[in-house]
C-alpha positions, 0 to 999 in steps of 0.5 A: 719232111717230104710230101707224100700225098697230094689231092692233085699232083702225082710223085713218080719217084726213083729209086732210093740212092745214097749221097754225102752232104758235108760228110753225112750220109743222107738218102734221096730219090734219083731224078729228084733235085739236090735242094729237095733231097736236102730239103726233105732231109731237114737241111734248109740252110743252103749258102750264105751271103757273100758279103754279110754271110746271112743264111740263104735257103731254097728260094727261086728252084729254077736256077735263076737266083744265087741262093743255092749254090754249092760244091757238088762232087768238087765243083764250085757254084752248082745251082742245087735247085736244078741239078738232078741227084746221082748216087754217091754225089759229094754236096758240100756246103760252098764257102764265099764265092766258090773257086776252082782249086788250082792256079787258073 
């Protein structure tokens, strides 16, 4: 699900890494955002709603609207559209409005 060719954009790619999206192990490029590797993984549900819980998926990928967010190794409400993949990343899937743990 990833494009390969393109007649005028060039894809200069990193290197392969590995990172977990809710426990599965998925592969993507360094350099490469969250949302595309998940994308290009088949994963197109990122969040839901806050309120009505309705499924959200890759929408501005500019870091301006909520619909991407996610816990990204234990932090709440990463915008996975902008944020650069790292090798061994933990993505998780965010549930409601996304709290730090402990008491604040």
């Amino acid at each position: 699900m990833r494009i390969k060719e393109h007649p005028i954009l060039k894809f200069e790619r990193g290197k392969t890494i590995r990172f977990s999206y809710n426990g599965q192990e998925l592969v993507g490029y360094e350099g490469e955002t969250i949302a595309a590797a998940l994308h290009a993984a088949g994963i197109k549900e990122l969040s839901k709603s806050a309120v009505l819980h309705r499924p959200r998926g890759f929408f501005c990928a500019i870091g301006t609207c909520s619909s991407c967010l996610m816990v990204v190794d234990g932090v709440p409400n990463v915008r996975v559209c902008v944020e650069r993949l790292v090798e061994g990343m933990v993505v998780e899937t965010q549930q409601g409005r996304g709290e730090l743990g402990g008491a604040v």
